[in-house]
SEKOLNU-910934 format. One record per residue: residue in one letter; residue number from 1; x, y, z of N, C-alpha, C in turn. Coordinates in nm, 4 decimals. Atoms other than C-alpha are relative to their C-alpha. Layout:
SEKOLNU-910934
<rec residuo="A" num="NUM" n_X="X" n_Y="Y" n_Z="Z" ca_X="X" ca_Y="Y" ca_Z="Z" c_X="X" c_Y="Y" c_Z="Z"/>
...
This chain:
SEKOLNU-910934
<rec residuo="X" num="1" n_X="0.0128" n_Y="-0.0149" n_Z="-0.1442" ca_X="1.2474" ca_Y="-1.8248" ca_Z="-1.7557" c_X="-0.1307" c_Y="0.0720" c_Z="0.0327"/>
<rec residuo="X" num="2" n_X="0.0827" n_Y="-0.0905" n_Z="-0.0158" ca_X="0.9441" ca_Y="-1.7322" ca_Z="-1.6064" c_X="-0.0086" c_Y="0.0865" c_Z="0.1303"/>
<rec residuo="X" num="3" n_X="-0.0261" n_Y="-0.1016" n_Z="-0.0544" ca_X="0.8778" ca_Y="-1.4076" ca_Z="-1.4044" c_X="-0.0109" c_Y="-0.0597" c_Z="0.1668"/>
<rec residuo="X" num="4" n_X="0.0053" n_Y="0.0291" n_Z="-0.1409" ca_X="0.9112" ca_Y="-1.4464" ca_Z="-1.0026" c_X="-0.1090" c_Y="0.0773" c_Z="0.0430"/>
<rec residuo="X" num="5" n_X="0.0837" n_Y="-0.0594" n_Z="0.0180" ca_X="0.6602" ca_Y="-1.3149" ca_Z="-0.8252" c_X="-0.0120" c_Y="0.1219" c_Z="0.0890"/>
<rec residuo="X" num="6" n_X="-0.0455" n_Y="-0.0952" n_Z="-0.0712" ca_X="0.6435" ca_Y="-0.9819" ca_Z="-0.6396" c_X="-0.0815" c_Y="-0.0206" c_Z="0.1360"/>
<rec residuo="X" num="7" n_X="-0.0099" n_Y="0.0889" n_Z="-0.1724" ca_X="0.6678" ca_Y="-1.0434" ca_Z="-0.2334" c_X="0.0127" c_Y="0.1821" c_Z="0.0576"/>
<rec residuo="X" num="8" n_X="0.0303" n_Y="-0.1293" n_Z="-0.0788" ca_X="0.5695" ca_Y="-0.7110" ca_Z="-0.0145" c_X="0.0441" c_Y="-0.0516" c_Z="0.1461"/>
<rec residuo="X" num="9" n_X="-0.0787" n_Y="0.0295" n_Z="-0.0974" ca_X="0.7995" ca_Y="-0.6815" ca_Z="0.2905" c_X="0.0066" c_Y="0.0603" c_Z="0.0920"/>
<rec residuo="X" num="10" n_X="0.0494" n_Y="-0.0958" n_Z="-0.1146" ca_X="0.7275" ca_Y="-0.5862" ca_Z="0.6316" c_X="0.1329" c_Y="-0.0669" c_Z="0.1079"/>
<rec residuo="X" num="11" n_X="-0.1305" n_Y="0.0324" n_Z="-0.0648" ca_X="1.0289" ca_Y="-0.5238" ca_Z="0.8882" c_X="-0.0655" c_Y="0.0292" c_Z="0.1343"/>
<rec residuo="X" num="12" n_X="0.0590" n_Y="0.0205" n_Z="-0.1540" ca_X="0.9505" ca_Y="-0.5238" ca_Z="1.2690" c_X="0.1356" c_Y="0.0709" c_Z="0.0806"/>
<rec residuo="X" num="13" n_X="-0.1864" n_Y="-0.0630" n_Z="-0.0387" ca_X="1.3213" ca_Y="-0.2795" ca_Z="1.4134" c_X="-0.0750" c_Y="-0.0480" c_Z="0.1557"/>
<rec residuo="X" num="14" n_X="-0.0291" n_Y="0.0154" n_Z="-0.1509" ca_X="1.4013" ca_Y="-0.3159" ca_Z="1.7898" c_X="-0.0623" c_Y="0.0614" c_Z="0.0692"/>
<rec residuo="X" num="15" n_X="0.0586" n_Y="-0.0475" n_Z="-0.0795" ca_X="1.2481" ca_Y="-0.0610" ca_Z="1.8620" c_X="-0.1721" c_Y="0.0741" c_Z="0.0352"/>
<rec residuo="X" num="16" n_X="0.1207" n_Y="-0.0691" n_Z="0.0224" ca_X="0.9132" ca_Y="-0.0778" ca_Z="1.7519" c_X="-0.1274" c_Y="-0.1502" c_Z="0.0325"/>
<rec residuo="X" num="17" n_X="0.1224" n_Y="0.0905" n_Z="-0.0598" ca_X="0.5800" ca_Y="-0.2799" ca_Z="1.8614" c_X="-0.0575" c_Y="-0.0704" c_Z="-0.1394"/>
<rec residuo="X" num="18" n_X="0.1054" n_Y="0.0455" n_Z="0.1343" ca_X="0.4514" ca_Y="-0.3641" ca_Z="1.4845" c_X="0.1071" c_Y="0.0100" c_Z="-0.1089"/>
<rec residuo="X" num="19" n_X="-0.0341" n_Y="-0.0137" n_Z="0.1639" ca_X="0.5456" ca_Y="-0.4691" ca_Z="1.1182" c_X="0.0117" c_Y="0.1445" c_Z="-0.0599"/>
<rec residuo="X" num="20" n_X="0.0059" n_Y="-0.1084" n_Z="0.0586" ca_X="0.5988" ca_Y="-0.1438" ca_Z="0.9250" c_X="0.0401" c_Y="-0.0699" c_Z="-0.1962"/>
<rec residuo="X" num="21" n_X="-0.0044" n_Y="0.0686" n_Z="0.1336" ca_X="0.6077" ca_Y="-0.2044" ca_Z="0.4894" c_X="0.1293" c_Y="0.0996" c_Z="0.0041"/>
<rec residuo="X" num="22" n_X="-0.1623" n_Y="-0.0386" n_Z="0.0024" ca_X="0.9727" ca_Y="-0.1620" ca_Z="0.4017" c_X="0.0152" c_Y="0.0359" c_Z="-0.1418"/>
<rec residuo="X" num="23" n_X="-0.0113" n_Y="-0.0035" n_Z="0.1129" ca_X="0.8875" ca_Y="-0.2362" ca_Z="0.0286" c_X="0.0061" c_Y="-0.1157" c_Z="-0.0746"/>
<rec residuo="X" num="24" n_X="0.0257" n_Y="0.0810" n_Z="0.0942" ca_X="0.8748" ca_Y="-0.4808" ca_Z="-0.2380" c_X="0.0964" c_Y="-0.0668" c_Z="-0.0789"/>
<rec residuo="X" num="25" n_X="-0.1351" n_Y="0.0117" n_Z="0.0426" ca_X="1.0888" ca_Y="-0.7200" ca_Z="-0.3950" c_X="-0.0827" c_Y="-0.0944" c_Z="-0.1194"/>
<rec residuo="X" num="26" n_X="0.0061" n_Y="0.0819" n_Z="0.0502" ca_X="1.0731" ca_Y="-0.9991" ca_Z="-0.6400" c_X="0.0446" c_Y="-0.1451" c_Z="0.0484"/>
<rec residuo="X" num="27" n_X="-0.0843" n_Y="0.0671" n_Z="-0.0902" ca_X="1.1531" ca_Y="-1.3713" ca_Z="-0.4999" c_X="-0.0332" c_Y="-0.1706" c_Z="-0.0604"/>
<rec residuo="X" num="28" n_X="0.0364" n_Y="0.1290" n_Z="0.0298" ca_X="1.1230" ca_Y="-1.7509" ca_Z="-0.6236" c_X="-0.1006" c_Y="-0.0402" c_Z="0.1107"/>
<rec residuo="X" num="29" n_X="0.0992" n_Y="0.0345" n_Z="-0.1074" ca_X="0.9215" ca_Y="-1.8203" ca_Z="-0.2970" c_X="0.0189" c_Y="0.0739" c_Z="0.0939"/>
<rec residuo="X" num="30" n_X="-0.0230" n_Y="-0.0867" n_Z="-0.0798" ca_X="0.8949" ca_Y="-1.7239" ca_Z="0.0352" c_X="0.0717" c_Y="-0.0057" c_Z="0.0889"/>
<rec residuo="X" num="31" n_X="-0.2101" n_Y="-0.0203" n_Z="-0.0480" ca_X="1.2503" ca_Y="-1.8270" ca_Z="0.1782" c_X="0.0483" c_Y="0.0898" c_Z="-0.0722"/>
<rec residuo="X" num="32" n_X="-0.0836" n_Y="-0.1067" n_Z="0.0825" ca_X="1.4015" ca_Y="-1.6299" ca_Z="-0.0760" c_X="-0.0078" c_Y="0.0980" c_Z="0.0347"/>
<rec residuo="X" num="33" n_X="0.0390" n_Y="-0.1167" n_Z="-0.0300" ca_X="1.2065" ca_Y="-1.3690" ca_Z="-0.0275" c_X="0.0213" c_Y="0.0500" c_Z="0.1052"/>
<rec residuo="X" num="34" n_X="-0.0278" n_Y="0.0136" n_Z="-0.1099" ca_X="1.2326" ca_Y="-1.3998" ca_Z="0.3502" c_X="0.1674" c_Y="0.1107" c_Z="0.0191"/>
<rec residuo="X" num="35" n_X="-0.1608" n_Y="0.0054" n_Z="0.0237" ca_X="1.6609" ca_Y="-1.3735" ca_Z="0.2778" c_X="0.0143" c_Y="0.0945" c_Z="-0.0680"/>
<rec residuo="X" num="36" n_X="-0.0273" n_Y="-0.1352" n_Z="0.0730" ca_X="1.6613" ca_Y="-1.1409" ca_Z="0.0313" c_X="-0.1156" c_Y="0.0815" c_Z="0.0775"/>
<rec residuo="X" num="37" n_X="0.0817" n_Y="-0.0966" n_Z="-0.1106" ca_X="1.4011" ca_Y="-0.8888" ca_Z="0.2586" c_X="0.1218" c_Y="0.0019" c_Z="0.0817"/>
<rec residuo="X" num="38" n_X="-0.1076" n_Y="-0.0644" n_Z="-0.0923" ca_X="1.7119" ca_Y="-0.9170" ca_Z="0.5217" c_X="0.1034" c_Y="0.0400" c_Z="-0.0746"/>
<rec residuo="X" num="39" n_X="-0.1398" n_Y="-0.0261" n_Z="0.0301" ca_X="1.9593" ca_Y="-0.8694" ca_Z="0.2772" c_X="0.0225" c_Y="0.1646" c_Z="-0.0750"/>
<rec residuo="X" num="40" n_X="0.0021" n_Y="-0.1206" n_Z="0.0440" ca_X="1.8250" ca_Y="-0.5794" ca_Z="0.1393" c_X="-0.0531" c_Y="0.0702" c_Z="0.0315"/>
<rec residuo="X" num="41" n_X="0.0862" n_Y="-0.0654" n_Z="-0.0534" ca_X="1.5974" ca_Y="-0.4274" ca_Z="0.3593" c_X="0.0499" c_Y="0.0099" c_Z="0.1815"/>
<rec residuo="X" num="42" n_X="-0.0623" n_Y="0.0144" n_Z="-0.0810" ca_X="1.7998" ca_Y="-0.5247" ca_Z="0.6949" c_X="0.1849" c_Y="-0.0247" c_Z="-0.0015"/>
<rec residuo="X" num="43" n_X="-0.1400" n_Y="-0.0169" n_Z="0.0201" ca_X="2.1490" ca_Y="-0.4349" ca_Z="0.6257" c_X="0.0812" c_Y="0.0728" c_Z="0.1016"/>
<rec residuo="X" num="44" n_X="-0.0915" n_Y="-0.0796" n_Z="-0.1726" ca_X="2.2323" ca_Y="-0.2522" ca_Z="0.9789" c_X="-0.0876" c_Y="-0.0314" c_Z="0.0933"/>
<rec residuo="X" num="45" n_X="0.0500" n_Y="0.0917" n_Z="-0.1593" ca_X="2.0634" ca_Y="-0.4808" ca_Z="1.1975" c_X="-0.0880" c_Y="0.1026" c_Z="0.0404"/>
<rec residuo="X" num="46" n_X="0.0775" n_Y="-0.0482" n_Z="-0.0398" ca_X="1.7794" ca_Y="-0.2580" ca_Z="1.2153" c_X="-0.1435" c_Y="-0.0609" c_Z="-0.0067"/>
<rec residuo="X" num="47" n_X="0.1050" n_Y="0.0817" n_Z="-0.0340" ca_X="1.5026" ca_Y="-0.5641" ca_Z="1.2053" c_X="0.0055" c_Y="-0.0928" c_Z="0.0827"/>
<rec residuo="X" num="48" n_X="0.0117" n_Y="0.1305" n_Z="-0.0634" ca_X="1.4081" ca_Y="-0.8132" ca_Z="1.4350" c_X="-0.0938" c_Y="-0.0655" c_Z="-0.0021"/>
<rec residuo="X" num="49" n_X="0.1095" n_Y="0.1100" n_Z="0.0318" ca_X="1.1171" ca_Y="-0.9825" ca_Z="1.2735" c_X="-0.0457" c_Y="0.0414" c_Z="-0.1620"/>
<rec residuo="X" num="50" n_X="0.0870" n_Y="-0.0181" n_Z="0.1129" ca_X="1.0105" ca_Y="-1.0119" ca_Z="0.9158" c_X="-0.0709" c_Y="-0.0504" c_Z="-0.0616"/>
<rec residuo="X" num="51" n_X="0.1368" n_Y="0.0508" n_Z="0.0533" ca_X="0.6999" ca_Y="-1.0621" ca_Z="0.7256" c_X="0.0420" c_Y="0.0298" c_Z="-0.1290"/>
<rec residuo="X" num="52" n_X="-0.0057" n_Y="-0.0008" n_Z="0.1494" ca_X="0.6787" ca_Y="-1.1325" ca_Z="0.3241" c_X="-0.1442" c_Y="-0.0683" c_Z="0.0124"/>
<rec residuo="X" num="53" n_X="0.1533" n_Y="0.0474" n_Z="0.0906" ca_X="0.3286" ca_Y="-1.1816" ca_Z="0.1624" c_X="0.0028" c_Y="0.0549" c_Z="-0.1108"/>
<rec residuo="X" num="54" n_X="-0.0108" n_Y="-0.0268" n_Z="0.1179" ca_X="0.3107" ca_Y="-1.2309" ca_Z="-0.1764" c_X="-0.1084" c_Y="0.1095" c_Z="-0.0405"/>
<rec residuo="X" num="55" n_X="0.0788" n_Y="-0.1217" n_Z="0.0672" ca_X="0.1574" ca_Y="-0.9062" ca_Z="-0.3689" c_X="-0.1584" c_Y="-0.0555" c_Z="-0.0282"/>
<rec residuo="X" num="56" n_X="0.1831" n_Y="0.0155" n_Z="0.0110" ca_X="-0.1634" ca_Y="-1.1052" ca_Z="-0.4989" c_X="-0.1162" c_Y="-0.0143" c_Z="0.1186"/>
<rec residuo="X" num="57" n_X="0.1089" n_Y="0.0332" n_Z="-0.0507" ca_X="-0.2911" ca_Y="-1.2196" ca_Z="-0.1978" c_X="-0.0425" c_Y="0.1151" c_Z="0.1098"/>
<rec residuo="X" num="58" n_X="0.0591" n_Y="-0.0953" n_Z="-0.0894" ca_X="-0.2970" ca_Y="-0.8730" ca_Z="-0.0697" c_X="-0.1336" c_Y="0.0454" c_Z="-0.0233"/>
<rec residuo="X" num="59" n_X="0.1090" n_Y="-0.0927" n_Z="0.0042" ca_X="-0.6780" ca_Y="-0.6790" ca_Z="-0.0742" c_X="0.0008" c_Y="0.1413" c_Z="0.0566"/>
<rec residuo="X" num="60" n_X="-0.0409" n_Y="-0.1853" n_Z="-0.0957" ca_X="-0.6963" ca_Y="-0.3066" ca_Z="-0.0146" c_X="-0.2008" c_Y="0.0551" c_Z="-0.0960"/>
<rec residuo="X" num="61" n_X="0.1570" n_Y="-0.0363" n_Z="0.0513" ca_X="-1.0575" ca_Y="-0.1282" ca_Z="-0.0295" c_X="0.0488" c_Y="0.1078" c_Z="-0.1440"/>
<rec residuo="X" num="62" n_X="-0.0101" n_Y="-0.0832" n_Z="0.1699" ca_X="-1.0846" ca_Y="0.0923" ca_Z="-0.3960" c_X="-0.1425" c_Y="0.0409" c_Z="-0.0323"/>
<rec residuo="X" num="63" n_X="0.1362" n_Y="-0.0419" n_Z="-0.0122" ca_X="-1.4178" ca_Y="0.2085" ca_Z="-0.2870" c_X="-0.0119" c_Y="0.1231" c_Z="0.0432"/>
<rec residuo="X" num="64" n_X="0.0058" n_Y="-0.1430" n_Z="-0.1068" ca_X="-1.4790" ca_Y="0.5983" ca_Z="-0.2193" c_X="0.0230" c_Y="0.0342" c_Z="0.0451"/>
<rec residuo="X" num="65" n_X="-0.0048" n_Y="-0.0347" n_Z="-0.1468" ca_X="-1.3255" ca_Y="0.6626" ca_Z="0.0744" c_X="-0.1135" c_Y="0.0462" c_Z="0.0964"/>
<rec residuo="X" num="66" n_X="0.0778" n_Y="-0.0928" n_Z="-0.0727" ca_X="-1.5671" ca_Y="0.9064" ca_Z="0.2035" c_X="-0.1462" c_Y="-0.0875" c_Z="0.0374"/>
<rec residuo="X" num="67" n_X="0.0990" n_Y="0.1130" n_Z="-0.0028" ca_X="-1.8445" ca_Y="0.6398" ca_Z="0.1325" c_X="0.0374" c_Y="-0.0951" c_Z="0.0623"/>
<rec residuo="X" num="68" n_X="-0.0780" n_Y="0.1429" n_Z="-0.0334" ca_X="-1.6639" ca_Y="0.3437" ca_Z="0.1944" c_X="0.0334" c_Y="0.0191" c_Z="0.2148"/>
<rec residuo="X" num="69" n_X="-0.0253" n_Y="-0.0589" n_Z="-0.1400" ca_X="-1.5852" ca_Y="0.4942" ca_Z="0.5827" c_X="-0.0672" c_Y="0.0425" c_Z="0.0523"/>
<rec residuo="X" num="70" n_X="0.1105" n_Y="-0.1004" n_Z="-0.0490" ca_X="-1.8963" ca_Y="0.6642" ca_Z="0.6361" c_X="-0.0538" c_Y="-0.0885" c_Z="0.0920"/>
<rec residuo="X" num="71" n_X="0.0959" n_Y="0.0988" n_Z="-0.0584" ca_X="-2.0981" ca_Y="0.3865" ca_Z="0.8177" c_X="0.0346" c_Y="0.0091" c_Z="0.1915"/>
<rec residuo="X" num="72" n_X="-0.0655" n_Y="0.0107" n_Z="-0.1850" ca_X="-1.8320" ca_Y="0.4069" ca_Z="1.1651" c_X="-0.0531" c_Y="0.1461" c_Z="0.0496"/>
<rec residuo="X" num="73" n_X="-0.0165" n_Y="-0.0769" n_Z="-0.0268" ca_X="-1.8964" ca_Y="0.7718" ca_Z="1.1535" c_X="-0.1505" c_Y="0.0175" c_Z="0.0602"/>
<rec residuo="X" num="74" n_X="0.0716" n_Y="0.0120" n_Z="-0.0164" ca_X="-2.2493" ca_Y="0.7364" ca_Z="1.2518" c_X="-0.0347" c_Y="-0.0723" c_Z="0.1597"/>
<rec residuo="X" num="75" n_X="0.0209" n_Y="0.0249" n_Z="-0.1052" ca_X="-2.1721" ca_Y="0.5500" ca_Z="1.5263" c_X="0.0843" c_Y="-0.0172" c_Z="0.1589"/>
<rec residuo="X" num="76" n_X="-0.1402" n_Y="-0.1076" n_Z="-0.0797" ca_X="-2.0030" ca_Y="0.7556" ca_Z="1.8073" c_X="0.0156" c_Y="-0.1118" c_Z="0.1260"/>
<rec residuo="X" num="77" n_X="-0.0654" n_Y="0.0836" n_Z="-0.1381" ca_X="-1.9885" ca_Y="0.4759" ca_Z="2.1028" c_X="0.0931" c_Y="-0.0778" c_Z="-0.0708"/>
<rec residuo="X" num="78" n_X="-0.1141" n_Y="0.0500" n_Z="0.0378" ca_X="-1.7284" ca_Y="0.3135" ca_Z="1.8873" c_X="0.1337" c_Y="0.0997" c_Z="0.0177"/>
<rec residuo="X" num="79" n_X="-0.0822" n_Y="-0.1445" n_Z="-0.0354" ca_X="-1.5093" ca_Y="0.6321" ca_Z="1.9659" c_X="0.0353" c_Y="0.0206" c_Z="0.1338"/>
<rec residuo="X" num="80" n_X="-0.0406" n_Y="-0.0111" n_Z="-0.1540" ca_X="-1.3101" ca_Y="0.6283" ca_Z="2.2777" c_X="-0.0470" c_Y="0.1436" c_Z="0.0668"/>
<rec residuo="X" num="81" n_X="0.0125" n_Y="-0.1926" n_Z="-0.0774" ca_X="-1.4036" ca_Y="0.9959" ca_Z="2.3846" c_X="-0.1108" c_Y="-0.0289" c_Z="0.1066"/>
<rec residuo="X" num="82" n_X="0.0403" n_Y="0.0570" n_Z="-0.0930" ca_X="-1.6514" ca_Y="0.8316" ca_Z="2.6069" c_X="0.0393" c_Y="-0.0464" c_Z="0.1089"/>
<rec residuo="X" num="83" n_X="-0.0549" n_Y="0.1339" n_Z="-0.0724" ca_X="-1.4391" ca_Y="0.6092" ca_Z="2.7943" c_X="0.0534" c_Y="0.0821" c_Z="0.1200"/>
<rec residuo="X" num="84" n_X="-0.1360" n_Y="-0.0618" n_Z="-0.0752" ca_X="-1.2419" ca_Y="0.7538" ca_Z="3.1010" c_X="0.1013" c_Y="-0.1280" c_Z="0.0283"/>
<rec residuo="X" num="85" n_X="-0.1318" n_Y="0.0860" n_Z="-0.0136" ca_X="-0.8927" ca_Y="0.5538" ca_Z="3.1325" c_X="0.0672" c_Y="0.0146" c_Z="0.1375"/>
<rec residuo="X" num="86" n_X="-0.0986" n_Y="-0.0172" n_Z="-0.1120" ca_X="-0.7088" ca_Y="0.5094" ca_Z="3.4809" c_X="0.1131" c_Y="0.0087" c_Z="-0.0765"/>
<rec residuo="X" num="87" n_X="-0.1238" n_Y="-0.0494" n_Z="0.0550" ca_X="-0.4111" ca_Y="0.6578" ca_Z="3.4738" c_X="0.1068" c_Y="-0.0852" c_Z="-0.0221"/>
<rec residuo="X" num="88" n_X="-0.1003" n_Y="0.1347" n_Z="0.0062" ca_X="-0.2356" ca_Y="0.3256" ca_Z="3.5227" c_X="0.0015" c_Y="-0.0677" c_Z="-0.1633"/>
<rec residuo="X" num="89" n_X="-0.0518" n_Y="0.0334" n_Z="0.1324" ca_X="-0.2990" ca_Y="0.2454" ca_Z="3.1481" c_X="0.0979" c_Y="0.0908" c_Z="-0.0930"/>
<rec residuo="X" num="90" n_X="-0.1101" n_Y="-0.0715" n_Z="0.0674" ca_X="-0.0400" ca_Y="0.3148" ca_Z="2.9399" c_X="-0.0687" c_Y="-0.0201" c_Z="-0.1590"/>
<rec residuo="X" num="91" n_X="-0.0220" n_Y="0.0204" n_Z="0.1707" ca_X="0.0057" ca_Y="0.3085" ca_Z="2.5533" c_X="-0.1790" c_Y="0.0312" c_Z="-0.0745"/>
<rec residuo="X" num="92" n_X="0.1422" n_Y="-0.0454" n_Z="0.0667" ca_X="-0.3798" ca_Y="0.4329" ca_Z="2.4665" c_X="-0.0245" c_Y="0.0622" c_Z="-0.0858"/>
């Protein structure tokens, strides 16, 4: 038998605006994975949307931090502290 492949699982609850990572499973594809993510990661009806992407085709930086981040810090009009907001926006 060969190995399944590991499926990273993002749950979306009722009461939240975004994916959050729930954790990681193993899965023949990505129905399975899908099914098993609710069966073991939504067990009190606390999701209402989920995401599975398989582990390889994730990328994550592995560069310096301090380097790797430095470049935004240089440039302060990307930085809301400028901006004034009417009060009519919400969620900022």
């Amino acid at each position: 038998m060969q190995d399944w492949p590991l499926w990273e699982v993002f749950i979306r609850s009722k009461q939240g605006l975004s994916h959050k990572h729930a954790g990681s499973l193993h899965a023949a594809d990505a129905q399975m994975a899908i099914e098993n993510a609710r069966d073991v990661y939504c067990r009190r009806n606390e999701g209402v949307s989920i995401w599975v992407v398989e582990s390889k085709n994730i990328h994550a930086s592995t560069e310096d931090v301090d380097a790797f981040f430095e470049p935004s810090n240089d440039k302060v009009y990307r930085h809301p502290t400028f901006y004034n907001l009417p009060d009519e926006v919400k969620h900022m």
